[in-house]
GUDO-295445 format. One record per residue (C-alpha): residue number from 0; x, y negated, z. Coordinates in nm, 4 decimals. Layout:
// GUDO-295445
<nudren resi="NUM" east="X" north="Y" up="Z"/>
...
// end
This chain:
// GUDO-295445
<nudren resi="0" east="8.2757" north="1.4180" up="0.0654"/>
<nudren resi="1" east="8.0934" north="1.4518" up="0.3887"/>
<nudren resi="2" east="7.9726" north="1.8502" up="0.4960"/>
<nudren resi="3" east="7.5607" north="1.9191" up="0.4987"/>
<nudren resi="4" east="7.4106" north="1.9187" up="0.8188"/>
<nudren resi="5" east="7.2409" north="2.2873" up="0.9328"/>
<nudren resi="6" east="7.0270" north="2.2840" up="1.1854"/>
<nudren resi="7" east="6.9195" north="2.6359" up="1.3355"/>
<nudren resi="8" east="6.8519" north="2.7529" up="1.6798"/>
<nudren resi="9" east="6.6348" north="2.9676" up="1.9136"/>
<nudren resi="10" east="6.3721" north="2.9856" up="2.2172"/>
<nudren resi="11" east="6.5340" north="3.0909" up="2.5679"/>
<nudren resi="12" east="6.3654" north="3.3582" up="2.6170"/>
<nudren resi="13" east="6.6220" north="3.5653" up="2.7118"/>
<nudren resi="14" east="6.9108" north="3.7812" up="2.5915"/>
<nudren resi="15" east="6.8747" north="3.8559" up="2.1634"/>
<nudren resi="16" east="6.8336" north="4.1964" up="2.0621"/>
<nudren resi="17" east="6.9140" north="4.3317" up="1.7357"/>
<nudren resi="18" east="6.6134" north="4.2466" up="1.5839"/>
<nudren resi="19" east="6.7265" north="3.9008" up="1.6437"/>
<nudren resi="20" east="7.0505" north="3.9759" up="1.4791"/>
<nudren resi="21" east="6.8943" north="4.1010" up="1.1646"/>
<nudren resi="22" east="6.7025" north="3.8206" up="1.1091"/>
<nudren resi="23" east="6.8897" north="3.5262" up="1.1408"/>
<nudren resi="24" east="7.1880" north="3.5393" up="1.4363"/>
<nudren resi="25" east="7.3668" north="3.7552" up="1.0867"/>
<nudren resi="26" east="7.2932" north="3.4899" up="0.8235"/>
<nudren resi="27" east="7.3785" north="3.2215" up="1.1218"/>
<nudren resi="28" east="7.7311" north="3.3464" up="1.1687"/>
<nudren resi="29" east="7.7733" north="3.3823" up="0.8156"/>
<nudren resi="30" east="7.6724" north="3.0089" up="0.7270"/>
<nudren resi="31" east="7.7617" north="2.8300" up="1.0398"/>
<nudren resi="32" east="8.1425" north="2.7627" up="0.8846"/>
<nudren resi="33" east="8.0238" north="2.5914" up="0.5537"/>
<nudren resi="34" east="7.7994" north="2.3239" up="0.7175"/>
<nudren resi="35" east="7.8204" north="2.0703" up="1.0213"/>
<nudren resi="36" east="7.6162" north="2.3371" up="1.2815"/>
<nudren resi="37" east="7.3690" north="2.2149" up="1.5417"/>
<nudren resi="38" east="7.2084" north="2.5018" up="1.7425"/>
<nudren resi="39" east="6.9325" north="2.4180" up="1.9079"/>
<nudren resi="40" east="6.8026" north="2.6049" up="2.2794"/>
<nudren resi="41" east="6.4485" north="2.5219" up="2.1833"/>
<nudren resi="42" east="6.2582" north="2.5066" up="2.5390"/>
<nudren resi="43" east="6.0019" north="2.2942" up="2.4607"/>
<nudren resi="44" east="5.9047" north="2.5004" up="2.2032"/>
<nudren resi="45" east="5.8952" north="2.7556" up="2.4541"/>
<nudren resi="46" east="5.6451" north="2.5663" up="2.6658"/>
<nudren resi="47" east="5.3624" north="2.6556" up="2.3469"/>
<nudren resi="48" east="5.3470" north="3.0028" up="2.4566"/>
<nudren resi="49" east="5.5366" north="2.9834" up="2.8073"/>
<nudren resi="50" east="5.4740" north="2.7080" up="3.0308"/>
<nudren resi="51" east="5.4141" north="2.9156" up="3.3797"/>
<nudren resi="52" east="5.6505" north="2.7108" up="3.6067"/>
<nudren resi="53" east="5.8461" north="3.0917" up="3.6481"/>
<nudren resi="54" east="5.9007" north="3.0485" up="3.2555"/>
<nudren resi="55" east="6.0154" north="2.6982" up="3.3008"/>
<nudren resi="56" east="6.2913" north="2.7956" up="3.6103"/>
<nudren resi="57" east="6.4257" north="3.0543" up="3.3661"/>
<nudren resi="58" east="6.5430" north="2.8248" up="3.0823"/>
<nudren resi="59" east="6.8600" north="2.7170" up="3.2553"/>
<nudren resi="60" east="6.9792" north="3.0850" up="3.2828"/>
<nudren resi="61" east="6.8302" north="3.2143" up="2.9801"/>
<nudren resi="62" east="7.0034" north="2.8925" up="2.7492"/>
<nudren resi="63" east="7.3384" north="3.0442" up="2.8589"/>
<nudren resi="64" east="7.2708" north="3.4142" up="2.7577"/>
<nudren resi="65" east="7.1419" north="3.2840" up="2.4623"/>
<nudren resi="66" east="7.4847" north="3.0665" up="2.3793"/>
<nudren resi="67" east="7.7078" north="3.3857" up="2.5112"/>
<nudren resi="68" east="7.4857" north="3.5961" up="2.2961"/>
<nudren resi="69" east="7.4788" north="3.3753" up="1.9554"/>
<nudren resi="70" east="7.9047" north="3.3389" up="2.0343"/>
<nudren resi="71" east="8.0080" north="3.7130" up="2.0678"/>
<nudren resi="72" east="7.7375" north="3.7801" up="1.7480"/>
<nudren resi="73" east="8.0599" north="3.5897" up="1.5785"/>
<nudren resi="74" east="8.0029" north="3.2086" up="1.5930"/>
<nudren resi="75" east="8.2993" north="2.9761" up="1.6403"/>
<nudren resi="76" east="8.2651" north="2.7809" up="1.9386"/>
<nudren resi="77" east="8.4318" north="2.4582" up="1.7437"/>
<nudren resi="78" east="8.2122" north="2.5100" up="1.4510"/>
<nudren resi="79" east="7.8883" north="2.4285" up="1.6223"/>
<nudren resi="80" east="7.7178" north="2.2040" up="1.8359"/>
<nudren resi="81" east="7.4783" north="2.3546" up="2.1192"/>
<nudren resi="82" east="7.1695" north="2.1308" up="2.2666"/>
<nudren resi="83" east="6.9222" north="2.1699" up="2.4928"/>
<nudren resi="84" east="6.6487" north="2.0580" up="2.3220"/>
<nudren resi="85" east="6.4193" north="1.8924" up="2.6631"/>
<nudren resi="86" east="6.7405" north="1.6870" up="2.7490"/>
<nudren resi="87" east="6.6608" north="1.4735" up="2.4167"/>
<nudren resi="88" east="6.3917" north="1.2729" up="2.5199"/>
<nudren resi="89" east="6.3662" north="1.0535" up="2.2113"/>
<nudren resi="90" east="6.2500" north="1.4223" up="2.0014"/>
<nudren resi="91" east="5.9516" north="1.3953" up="2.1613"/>
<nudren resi="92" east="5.9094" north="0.9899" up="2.0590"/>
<nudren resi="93" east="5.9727" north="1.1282" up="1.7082"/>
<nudren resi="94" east="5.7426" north="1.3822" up="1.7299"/>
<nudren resi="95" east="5.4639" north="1.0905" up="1.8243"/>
<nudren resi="96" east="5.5641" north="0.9528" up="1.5278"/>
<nudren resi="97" east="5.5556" north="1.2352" up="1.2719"/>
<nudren resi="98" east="5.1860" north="1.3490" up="1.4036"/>
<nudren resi="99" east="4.9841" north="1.0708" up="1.2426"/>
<nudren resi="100" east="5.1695" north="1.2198" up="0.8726"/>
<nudren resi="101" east="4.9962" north="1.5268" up="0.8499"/>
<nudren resi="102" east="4.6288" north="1.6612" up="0.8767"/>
<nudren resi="103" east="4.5010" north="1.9076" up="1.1219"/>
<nudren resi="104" east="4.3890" north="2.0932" up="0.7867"/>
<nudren resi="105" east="4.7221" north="2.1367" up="0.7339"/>
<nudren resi="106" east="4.8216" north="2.2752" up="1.0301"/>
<nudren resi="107" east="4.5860" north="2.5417" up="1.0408"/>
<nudren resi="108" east="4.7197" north="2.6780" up="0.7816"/>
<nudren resi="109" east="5.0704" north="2.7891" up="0.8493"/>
<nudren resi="110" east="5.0355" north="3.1815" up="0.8582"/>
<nudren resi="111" east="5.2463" north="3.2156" up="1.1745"/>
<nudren resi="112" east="5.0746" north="2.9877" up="1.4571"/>
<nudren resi="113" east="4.7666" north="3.2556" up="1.4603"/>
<nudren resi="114" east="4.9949" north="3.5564" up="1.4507"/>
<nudren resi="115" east="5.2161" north="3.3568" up="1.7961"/>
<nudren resi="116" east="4.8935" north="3.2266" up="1.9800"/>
<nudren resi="117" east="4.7895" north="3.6261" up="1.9681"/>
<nudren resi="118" east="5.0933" north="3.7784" up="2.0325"/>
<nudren resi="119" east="5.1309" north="3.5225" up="2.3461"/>
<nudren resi="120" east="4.7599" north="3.6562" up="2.4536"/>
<nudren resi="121" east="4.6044" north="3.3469" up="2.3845"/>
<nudren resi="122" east="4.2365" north="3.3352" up="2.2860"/>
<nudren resi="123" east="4.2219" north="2.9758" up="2.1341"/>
<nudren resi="124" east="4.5347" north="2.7761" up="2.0073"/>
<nudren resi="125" east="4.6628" north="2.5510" up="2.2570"/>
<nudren resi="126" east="4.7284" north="2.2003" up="2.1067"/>
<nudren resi="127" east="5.0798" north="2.2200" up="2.1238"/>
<nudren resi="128" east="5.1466" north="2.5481" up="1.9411"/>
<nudren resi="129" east="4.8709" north="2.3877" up="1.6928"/>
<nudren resi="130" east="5.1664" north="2.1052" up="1.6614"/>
<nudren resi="131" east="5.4654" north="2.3138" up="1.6328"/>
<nudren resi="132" east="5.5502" north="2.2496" up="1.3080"/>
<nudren resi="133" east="5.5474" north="1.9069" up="1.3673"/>
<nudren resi="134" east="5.7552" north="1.9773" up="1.6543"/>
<nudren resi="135" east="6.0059" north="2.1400" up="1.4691"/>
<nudren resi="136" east="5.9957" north="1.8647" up="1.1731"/>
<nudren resi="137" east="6.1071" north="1.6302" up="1.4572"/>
<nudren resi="138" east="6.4021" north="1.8867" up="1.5656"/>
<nudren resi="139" east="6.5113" north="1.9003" up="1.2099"/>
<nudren resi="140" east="6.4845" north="1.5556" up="1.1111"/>
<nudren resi="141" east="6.5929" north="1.3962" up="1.3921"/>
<nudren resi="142" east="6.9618" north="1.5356" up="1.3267"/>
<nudren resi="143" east="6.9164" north="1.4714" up="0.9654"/>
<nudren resi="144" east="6.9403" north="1.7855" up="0.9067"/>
<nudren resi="145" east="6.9502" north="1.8883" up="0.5218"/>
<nudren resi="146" east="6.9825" north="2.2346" up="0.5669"/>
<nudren resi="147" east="6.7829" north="2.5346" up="0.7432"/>
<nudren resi="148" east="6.8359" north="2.8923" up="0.7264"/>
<nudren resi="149" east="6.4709" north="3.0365" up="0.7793"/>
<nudren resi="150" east="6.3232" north="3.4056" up="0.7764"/>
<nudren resi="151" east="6.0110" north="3.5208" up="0.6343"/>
<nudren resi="152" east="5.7744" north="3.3959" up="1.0145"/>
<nudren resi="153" east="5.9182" north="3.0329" up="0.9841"/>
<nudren resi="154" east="5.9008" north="2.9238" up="0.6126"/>
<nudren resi="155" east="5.5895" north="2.7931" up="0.5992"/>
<nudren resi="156" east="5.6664" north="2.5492" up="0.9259"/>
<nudren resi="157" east="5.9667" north="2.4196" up="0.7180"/>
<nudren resi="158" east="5.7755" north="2.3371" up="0.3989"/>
<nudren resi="159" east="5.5488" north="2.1070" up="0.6640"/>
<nudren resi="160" east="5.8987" north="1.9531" up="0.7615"/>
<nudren resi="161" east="5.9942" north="1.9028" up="0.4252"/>
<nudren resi="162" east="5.6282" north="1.7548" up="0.3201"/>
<nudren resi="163" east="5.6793" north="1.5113" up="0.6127"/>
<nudren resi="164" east="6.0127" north="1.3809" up="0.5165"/>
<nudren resi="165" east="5.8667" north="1.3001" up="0.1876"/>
<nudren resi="166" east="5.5972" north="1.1448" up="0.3150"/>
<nudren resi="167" east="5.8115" north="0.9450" up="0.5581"/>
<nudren resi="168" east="6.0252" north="0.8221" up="0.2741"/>
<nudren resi="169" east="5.7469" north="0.7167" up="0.0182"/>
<nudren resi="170" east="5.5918" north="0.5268" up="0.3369"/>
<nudren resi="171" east="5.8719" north="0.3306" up="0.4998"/>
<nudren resi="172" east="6.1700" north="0.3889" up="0.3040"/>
<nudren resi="173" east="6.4284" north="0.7011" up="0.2186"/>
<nudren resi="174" east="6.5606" north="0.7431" up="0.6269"/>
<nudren resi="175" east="6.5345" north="1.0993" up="0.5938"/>
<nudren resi="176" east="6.6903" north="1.3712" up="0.3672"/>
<nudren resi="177" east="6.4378" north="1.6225" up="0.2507"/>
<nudren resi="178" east="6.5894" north="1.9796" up="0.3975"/>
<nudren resi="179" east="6.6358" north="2.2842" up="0.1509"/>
<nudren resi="180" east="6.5679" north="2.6310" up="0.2922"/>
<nudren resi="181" east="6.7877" north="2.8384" up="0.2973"/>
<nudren resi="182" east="6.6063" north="3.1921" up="0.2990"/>
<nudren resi="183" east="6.7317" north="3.5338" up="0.4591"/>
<nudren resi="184" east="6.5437" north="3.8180" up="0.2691"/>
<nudren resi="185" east="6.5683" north="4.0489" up="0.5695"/>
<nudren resi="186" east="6.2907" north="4.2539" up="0.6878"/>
<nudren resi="187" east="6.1583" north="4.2578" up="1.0655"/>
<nudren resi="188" east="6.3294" north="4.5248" up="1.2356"/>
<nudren resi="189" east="6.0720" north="4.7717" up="1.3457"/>
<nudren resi="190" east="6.1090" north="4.8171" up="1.7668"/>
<nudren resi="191" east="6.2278" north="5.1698" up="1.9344"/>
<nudren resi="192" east="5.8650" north="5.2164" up="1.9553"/>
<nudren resi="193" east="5.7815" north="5.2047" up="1.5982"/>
<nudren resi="194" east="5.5084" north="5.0365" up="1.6743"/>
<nudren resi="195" east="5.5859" north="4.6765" up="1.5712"/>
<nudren resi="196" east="5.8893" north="4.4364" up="1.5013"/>
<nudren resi="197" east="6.1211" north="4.4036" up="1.7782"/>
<nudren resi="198" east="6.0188" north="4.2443" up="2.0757"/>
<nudren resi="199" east="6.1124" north="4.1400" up="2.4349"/>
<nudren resi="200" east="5.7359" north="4.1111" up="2.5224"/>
<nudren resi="201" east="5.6974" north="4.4637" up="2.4091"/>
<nudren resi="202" east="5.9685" north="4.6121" up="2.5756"/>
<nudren resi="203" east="6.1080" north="4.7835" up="2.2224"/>
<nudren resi="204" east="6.4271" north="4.6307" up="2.2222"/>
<nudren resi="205" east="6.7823" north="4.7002" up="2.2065"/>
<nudren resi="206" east="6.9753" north="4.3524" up="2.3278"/>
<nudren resi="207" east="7.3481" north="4.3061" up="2.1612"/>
<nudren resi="208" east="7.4786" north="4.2923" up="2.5490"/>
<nudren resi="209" east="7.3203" north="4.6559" up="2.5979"/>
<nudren resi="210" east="7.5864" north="4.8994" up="2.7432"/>
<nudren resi="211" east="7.6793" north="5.2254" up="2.5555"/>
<nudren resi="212" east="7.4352" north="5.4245" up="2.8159"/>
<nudren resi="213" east="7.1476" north="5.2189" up="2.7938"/>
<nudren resi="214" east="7.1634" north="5.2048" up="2.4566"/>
<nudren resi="215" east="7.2182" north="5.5992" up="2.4242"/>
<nudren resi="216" east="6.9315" north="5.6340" up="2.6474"/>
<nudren resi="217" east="6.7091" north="5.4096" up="2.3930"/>
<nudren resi="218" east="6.7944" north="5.5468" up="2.1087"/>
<nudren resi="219" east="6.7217" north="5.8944" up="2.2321"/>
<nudren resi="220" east="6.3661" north="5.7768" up="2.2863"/>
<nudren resi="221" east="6.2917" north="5.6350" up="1.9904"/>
<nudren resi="222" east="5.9518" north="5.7054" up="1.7825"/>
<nudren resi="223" east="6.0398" north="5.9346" up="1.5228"/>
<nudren resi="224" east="5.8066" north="6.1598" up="1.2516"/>
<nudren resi="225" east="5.5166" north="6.2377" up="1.4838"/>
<nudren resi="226" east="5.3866" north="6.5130" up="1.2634"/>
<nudren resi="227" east="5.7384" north="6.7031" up="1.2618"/>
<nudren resi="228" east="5.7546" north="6.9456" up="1.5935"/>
<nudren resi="229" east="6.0459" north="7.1514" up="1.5223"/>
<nudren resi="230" east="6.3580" north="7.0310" up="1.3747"/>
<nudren resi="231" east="6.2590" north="7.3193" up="1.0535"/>
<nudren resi="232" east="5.9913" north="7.1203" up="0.9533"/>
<nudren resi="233" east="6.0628" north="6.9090" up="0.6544"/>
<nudren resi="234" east="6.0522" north="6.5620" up="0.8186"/>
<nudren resi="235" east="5.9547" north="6.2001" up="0.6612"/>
<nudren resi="236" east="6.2688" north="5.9520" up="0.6373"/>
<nudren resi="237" east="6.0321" north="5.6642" up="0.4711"/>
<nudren resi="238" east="5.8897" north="5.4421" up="0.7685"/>
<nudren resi="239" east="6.1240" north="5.6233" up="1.0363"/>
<nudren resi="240" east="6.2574" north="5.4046" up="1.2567"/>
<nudren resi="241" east="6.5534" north="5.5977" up="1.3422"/>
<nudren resi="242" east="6.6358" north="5.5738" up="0.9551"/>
<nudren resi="243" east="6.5841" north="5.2444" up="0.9068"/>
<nudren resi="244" east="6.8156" north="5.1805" up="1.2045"/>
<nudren resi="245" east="7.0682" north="5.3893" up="0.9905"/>
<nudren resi="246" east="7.0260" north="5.2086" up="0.6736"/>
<nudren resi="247" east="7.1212" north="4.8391" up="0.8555"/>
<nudren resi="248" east="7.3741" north="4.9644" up="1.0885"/>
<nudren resi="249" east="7.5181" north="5.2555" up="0.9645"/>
<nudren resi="250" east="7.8062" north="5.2132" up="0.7196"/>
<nudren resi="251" east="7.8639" north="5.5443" up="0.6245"/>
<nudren resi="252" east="7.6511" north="5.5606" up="0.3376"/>
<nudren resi="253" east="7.7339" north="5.9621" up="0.2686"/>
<nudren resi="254" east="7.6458" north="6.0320" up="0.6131"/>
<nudren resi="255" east="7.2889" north="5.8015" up="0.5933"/>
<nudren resi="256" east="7.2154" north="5.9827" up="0.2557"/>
<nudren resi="257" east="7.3006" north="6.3504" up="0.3928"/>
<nudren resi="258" east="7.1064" north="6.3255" up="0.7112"/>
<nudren resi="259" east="6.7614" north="6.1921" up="0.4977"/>
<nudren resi="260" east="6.8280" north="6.4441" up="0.2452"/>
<nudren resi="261" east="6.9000" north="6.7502" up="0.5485"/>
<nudren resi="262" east="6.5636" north="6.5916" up="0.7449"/>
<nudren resi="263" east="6.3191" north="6.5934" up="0.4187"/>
<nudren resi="264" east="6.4590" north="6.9472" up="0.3901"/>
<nudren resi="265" east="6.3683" north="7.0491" up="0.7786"/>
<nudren resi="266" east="6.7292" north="7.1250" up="0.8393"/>
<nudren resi="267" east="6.8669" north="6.8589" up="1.0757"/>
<nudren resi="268" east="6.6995" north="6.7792" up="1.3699"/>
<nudren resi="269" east="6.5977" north="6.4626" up="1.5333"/>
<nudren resi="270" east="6.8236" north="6.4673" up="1.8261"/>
<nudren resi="271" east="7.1470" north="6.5003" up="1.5913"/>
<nudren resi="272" east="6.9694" north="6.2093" up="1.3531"/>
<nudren resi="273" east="6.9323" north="5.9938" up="1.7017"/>
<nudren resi="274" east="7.3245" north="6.1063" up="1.7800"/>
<nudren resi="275" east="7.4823" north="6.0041" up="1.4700"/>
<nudren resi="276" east="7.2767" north="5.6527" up="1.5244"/>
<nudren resi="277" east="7.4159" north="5.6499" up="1.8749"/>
<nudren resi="278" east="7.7600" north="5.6287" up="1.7037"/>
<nudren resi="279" east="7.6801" north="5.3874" up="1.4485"/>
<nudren resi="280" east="7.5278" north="5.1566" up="1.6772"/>
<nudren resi="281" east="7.7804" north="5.1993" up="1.9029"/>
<nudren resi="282" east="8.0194" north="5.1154" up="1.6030"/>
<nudren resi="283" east="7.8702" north="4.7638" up="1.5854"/>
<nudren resi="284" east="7.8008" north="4.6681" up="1.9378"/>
<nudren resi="285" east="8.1014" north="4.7496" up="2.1047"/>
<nudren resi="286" east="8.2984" north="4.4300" up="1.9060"/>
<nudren resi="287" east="8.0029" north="4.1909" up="2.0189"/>
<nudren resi="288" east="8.0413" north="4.3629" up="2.4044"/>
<nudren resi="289" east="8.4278" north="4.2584" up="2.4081"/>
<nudren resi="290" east="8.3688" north="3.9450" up="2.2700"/>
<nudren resi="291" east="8.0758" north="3.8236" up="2.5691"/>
<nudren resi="292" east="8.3564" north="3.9767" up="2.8030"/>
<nudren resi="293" east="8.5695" north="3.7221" up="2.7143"/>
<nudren resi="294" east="8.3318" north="3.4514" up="2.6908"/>
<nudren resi="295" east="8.2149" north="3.4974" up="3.0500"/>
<nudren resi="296" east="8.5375" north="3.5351" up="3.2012"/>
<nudren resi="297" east="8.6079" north="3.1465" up="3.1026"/>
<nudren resi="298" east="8.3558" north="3.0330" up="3.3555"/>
<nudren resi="299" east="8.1649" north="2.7106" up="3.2732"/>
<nudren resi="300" east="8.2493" north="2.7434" up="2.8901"/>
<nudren resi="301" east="7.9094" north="2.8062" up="2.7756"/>
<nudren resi="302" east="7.7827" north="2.5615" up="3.0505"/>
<nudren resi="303" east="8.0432" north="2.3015" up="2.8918"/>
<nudren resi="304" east="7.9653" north="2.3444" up="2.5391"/>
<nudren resi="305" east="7.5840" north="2.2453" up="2.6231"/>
<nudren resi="306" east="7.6363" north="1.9778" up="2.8111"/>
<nudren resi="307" east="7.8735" north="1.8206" up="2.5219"/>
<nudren resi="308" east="7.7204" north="1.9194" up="2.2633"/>
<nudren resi="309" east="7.3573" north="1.7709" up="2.4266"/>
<nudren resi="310" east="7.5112" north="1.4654" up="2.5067"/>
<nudren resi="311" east="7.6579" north="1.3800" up="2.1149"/>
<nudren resi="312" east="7.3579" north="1.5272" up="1.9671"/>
<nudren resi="313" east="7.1306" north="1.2738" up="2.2016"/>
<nudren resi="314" east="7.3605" north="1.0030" up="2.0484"/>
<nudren resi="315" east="7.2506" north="1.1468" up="1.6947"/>
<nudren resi="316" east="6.8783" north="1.1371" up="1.7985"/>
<nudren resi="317" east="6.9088" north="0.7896" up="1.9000"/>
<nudren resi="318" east="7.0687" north="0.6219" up="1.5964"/>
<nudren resi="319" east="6.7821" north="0.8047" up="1.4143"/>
<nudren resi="320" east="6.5003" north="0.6541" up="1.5897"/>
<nudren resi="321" east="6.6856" north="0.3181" up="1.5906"/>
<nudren resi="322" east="6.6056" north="0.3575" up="1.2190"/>
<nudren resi="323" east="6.3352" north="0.5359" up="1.2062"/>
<nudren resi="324" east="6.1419" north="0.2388" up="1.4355"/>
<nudren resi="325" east="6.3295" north="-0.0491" up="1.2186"/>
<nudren resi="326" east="6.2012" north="0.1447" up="0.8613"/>
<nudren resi="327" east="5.8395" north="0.1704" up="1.0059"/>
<nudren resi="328" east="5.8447" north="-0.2129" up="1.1744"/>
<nudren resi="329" east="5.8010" north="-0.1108" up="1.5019"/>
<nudren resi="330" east="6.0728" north="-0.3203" up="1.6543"/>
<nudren resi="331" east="5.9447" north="-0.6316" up="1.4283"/>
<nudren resi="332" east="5.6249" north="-0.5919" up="1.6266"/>
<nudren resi="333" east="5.7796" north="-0.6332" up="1.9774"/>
<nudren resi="334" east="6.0513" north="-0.8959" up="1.8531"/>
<nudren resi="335" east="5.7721" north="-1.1270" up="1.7682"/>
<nudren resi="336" east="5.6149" north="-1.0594" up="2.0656"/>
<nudren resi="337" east="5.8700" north="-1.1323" up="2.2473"/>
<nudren resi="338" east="5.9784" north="-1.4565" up="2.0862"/>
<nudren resi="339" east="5.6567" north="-1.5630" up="2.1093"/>
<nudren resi="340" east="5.6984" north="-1.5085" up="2.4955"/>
<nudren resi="341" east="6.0507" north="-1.6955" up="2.5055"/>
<nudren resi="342" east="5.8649" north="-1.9626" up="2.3609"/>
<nudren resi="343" east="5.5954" north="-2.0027" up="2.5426"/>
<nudren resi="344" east="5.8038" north="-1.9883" up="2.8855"/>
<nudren resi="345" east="6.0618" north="-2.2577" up="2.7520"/>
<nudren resi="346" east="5.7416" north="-2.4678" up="2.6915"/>
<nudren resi="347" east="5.6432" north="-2.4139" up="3.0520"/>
<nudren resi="348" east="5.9880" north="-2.4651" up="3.2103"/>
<nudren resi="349" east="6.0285" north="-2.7874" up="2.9898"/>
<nudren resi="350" east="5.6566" north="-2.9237" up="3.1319"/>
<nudren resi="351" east="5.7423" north="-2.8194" up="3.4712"/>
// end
């Protein structure tokens, strides 16, 4: 019995942070070894919200701390399949394809595609980001993919994947399966600045390749209780950043229930609650540090794994759109067309 197909992946936009980590990279490592993996470096999807040509000349370097990233989090290197997503041509003949089976209607109203033109500073929706979904259909489907881990932001473009397949099938025939989601019920993690989830736009984030000092230094900094000025002042644990850093990472639940019960009571102070978070973060990072050391000092792995894993996933793509073109009748079309033109030449060599 062959193994279901996952399909996952993110923009490179840089190195992940742990709010990356909470909300998918953990449910990612976790699934990755019960399912045929393909990770994709999504650049074109990039190009919705970064297309400066600086944004464009980063990808290359930004792919690979991505991979080294997504490998020390605790993915096995022979379980998955890395692509760069722009080296696949024939996505973006699929994605042609997929457009004229959904509505602009439609489109408009997946939750998320407001919420990224805003957060990108756009004023009006660029045409591509109005698309991604469809976009991302064509990532999903043209691996066959059948199934997707998704948070809470990326649902909705899924269920337009999953309407398309459908739609697909009762059209032309059953080429594609219909992908199941496969949903993470993990909360954004809130940034160092308590201000919003955690961002590399913002500048709130604490990256899993973070050294102990820089990450001592961030955590030190952190938004706290802003009505609590002296550590005797009974202090508010619910929506504190600093705690809800504790309650992911820390696994000493004692020490996670004594501090909240010590702060509400005005007798522990922030800097010791920050400390003790220091530790447990510390606790958790320092595996995922060892493990990039490692991958780096193989030079050209992560480079190697792309290129391979590209290169059979473009084989993939192709088949696909072989039968993707066949089930729609596209290659009938040109194969009378060009019989038609064999014809017609014999005639004229033969009267010649």
């Amino acid at each position: 019995m062959s193994v279901a197909r996952m399909l996952t992946g993110d923009r490179p936009t840089g190195r992940l942070h742990l709010g990356h980590y909470v909300g998918s990279i953990a449910n990612r490592v976790r699934l990755h070894r019960s399912y045929e993996s393909f990770f994709i470096i999504a650049d074109l999807h990039m190009l919705t919200t970064r297309n400066r040509r600086e944004d464009i000349d980063q990808v290359s370097g930004n792919a690979r701390e991505m991979v080294t990233d997504i490998l020390a989090a605790g993915v096995d290197p022979e379980r998955a399949t890395f692509y760069l997503q722009s080296a696949i041509p024939e996505v973006g003949d699929l994605n042609t394809l997929l457009q004229n089976l959904v509505t602009v209607p439609r489109l408009e109203r997946v939750p998320s595609l407001k919420d990224m033109a805003r957060d990108a500073g756009k004023e009006e929706m660029p045409y591509g980001l109005l698309g991604y979904p469809v976009l991302q259909a064509a990532d999903i489907l043209c691996v066959k993919g059948e199934v997707v881990p998704v948070g809470r932001d990326n649902a909705a473009h899924v269920e337009v994947t999953r309407e398309i397949a459908r739609r697909f099938n009762h059209l032309y025939g059953p080429v594609f399966p219909v992908p199941e989601l496969i949903s993470a019920d993990t909360p954004s993690l809130v940034g160092t600045d308590g201000a919003a989830k955690m961002s590399k736009s913002r500048g709130n984030t604490i990256a899993l390749s973070d050294d102990a000092a820089t990450v001592r230094r961030k955590v030190l900094g952190m938004y706290t209780d802003p009505n609590r000025v002296r550590a005797d002042v009974p202090g508010t644990v619910e929506g504190n950043p600093v705690f809800a850093y504790h309650e992911v990472f820390n696994p000493d639940r004692d020490e996670v229930a004594e501090l909240a019960r010590r702060y509400r009571a005005g007798r522990v102070g922030d800097v010791e609650v920050k400390e003790r978070l220091v530790v447990a973060l510390e606790g958790f990072l320092a595996p995922i540090r060892e493990r990039r050391a490692e991958i780096e000092a193989d030079r050209g792995l992560v480079d190697r794994l792309i290129v391979e894993g590209t290169e059979r996933t473009r084989q993939e793509v192709r088949q696909t759109l072989v039968e993707v073109r066949r089930a729609m009748g596209l290659t009938g079309a040109y194969q009378q067309v060009r019989r038609r033109a064999e014809r017609s030449r014999r005639r004229t060599d033969a009267s010649a």
